[in-house]
N, C-alpha and C positions, 0 to 999 in steps of 0.2 A: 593603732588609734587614728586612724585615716578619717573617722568622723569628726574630728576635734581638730587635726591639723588642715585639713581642706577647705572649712569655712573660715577658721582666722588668717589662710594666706591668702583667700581671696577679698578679705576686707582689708585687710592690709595693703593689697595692691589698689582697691580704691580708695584709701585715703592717702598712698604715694603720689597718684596722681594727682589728685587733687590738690596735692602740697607744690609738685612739679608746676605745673600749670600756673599755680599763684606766686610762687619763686620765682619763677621766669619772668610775670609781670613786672615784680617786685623790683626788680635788678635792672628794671629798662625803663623806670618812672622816669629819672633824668635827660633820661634822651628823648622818649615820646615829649616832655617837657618840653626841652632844647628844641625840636624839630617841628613843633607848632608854634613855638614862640610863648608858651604860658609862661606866666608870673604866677605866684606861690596862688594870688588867690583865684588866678582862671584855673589852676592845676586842682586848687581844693573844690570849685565849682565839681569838675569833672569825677572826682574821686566821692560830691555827694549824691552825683546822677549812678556808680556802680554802689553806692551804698545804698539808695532808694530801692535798684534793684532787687539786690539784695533780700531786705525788708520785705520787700512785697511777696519774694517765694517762698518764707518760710513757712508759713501757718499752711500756705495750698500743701509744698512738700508733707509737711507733719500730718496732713490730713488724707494724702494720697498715700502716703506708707503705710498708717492705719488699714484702708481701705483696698490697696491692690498688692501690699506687700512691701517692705522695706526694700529688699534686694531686687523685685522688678523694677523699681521707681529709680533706685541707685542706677542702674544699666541705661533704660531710659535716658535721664540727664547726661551721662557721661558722655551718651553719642553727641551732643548739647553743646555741651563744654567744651570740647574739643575743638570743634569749626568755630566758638566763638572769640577764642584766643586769638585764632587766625584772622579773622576779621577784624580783631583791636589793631591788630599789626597793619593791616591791610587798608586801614582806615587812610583814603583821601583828603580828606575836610575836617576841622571841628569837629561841625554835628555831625557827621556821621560817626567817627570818632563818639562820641558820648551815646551812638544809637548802640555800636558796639560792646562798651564799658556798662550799659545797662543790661546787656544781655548776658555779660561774661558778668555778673554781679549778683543776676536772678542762677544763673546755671554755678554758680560756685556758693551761692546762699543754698539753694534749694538740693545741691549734691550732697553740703555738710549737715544739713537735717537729717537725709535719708539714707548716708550712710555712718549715721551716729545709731541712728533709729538698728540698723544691722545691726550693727557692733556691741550694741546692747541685747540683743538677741544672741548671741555667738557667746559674749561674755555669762549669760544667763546659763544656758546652753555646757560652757565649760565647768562654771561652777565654782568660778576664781574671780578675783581681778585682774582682767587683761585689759581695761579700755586705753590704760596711758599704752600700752606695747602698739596699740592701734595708732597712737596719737605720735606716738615716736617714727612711726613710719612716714606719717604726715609729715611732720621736721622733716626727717629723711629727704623725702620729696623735694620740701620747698628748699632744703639745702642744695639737692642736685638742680633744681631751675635756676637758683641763685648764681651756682658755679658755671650752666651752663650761661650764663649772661656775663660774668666773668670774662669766660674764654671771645664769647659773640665780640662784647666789649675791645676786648684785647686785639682780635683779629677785624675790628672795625664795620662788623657786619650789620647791613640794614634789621633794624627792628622787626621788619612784614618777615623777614625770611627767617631770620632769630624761631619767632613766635611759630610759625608753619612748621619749621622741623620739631621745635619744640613738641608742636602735637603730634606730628608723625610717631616722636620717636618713645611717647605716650604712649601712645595707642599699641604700638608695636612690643612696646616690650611690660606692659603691663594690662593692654586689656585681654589680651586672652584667662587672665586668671579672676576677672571679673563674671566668667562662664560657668565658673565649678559649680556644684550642683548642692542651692541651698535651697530652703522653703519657707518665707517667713509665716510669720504667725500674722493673723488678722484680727485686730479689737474686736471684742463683741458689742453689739450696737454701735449708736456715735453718728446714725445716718442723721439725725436730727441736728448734731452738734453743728456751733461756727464753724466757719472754717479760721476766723480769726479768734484765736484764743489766747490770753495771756497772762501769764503767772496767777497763780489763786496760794494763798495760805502762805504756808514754807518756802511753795515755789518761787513769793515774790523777791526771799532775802538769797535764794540759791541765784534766780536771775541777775542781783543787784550784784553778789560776786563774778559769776560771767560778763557782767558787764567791764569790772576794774579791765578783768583780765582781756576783754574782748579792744577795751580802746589802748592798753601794752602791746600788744600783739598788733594790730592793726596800726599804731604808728612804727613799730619798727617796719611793717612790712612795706606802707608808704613813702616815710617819712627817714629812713634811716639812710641811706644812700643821701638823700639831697641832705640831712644836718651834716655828712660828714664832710662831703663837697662845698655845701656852699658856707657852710661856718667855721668849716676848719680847714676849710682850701683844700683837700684830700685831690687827687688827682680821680679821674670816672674810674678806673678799674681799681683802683684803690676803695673808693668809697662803698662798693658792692660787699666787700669787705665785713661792714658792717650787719650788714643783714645775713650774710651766711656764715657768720661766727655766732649770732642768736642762732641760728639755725639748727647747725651743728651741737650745740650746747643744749638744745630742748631735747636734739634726739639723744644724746648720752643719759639725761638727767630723765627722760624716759622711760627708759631701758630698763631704769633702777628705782621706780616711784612703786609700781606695782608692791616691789616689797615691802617700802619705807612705808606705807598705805597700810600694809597689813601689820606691820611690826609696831608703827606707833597710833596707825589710826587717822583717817582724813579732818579731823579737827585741827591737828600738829601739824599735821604737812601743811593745809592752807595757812594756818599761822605764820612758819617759816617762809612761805611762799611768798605770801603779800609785801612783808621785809622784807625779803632779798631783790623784788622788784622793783621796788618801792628804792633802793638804795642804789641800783643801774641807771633807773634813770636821773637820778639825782647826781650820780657819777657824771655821766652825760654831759646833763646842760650846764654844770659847773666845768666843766674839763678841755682846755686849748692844747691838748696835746693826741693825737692818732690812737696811739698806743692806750692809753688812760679809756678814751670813747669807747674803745675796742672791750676793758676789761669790765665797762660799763655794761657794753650785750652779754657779756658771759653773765654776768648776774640778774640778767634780764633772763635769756633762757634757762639758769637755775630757776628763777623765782616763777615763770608764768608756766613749766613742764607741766605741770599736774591739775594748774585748776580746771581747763575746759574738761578734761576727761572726770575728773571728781565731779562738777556739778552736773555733767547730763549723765553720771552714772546716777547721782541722785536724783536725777529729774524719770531716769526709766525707770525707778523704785516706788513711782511716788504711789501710795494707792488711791488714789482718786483721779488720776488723770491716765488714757491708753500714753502708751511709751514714746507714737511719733507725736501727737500733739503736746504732749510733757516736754519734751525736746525741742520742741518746736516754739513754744513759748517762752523758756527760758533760751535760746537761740534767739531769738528777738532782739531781748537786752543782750545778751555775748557778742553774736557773731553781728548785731544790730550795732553795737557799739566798735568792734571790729572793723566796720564798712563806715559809718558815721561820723567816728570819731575824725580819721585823717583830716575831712573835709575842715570839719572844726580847728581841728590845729592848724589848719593852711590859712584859716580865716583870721584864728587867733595873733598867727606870728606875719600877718601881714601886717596886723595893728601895731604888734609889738614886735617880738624874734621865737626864732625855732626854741632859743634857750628856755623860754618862759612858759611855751607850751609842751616842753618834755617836761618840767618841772614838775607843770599842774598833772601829765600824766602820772609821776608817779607819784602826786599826795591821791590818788585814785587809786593805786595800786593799793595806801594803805585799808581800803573800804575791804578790801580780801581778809585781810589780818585780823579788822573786828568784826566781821560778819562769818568767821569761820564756823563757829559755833552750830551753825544751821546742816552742816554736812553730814548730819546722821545715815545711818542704814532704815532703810523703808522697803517692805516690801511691796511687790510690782504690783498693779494694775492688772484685774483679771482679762487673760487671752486664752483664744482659741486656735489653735491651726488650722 
């Protein structure tokens, strides 16, 4: 069966990296902080120039994957992505700094369009639910950047070089399998369409659960290092901590969604999901003890495993929209909320405290739990190869 295992291990290995590359960043928030002198809300400024970013690739991505192929546009960006990590590290100045973070925002917005857009092709293709096993990989990832920021941390090493090896060792040990030999499929029509499209119908309560899950996810990945550090005094290599115990915990709970998906059905699972998120981070902001914050992300990576992969498997089903621009639109609200969100919390707990903005994170979580309902099975959008 080398037609069915060749395609899932090469999207596999781009959403590793992908994951790798934003873990890495994830786990040096405090230090690039520390080492330009930001306060919470120069820091949340910064984190809404890589969420603008962001924002602005996804409709082009969704529309170029359409249009030239999901897996040529995925290869494309990756070469993207990769120097532009480098250059966040790399960064001199401020602005140039924020010139950086807009580009590693557009290249990490615009790679998760387009290699969602595969993975729903690969998933179609197999004829199962595999997209969480994809998305487990991703965890996977940002767990291995997270640990490798850990160790950088621990042996004291500058940011610029952290982030350089970081892509090197990217590049090296996962894009070769970005090469296997897939073919996507091409919408028919659509040369007329926007290029900026967004949510229509079902698509707009599938988006509004992408979003719960996009502003969870995107504050742990921001914001969870600096709550443990600076509210709970956590030592820097201690505080990394936090975010690659979510990490860890999405990829296990992963691993095991595909089936719990098939066994009770993706209405149950976002049910449970939205709760359990919804109760991490309430854990969290109520919690003065390490340990406690700690059993907070494990409930946090229970609860957010499953919804990005359930809603853009719904969003490739939808039949009225081709599969990148479907994804593309509900990415808007998710991964738009993802990138968006931190800035917002940085702004909010400047006014107030981190505690008050994990809070309101997770009465957001609870927007997953009633809006579940919407995650039926649709069939896809007609293509052509």
């Amino acid at each position: 069966m080398p037609d069915i295992v060749t395609p899932w291990r090469s999207v596999a290995a781009a959403f590793a990296l992908n994951g790798m590359l934003l873990g890495s960043w994830a786990s040096r928030v405090p230090a690039v902080a520390s080492g330009f002198g930001l306060d919470e809300g120069a820091l949340g400024l910064l984190l809404l120039v890589m969420g603008v970013g962001a924002l602005v690739s996804f409709p082009i991505a969704g529309k170029l994957a359409d249009r030239f192929g999901a897996v040529r546009v995925t290869r494309w960006i990756t070469v993207v992505y990769l120097v532009s990590i480098a250059l966040v590290g790399l960064a001199p100045v401020v602005p140039a700094l924020g010139v950086a973070l807009f580009l590693f925002g557009m290249c990490h917005g615009s790679m998760d369009v387009a290699m969602n857009s595969w993975a729903a092709e690969v998933e179609q293709h197999m004829g199962r639910s595999v997209m969480s096993s994809f998305h487990a990989m991703w965890s996977l990832g940002a767990g291995l950047g997270a640990a490798g920021g850990f160790v950088a941390t621990s042996f004291a090493a500058p940011v610029g070089l952290h982030f350089l090896l970081a892509a090197l060792l990217a590049a090296l040990l996962l894009g070769p399998f970005l090469r296997l030999d897939w073919t996507s499929r091409i919408a028919t029509g659509g040369t007329g369409e926007p290029v900026f499209t967004f949510p229509r119908g079902a698509l707009i309560f599938v988006g509004l659960i992408a979003l719960g899950a996009g502003l969870g996810e995107g504050a742990a990945v921001d914001w969870s290092a600096v709550f443990l550090a600076d509210v709970l005094g956590a030592a820097e290599s201690h505080a990394t901590l936090g975010y690659a115990v979510f990490s860890v915990t999405m990829v296990a709970m992963r691993l095991c969604v595909d089936r719990l998906i098939t066994r009770h059905g993706p209405r149950r699972v976002a049910l449970a999901s939205g709760l359990l998120a919804a109760s991490g981070y309430l854990i969290c902001a109520l919690s003065d003890s390490l340990t406690v914050a700690l059993a907070g992300f494990v409930l946090m990576g229970l609860g957010y495993a499953a919804v990005i992969p359930l809603a853009f498997s719904r969003a490739a089903a939808d039949p009225e929209i081709p599969a990148g621009q479907a994804i593309a639109s509900v990415a808007t609200l998710g991964y738009g909320a993802m990138l968006m969100g931190p800035p917002a919390i940085g702004f909010i707990a400047d006014a107030s405290s981190l505690r008050i903005s994990f809070a309101l994170v997770g009465l957001f979580a609870l927007l997953i739990a009633v809006l579940s309902p919407v995650l039926g099975r649709a069939r896809p959008a007609p293509q052509t190869a």
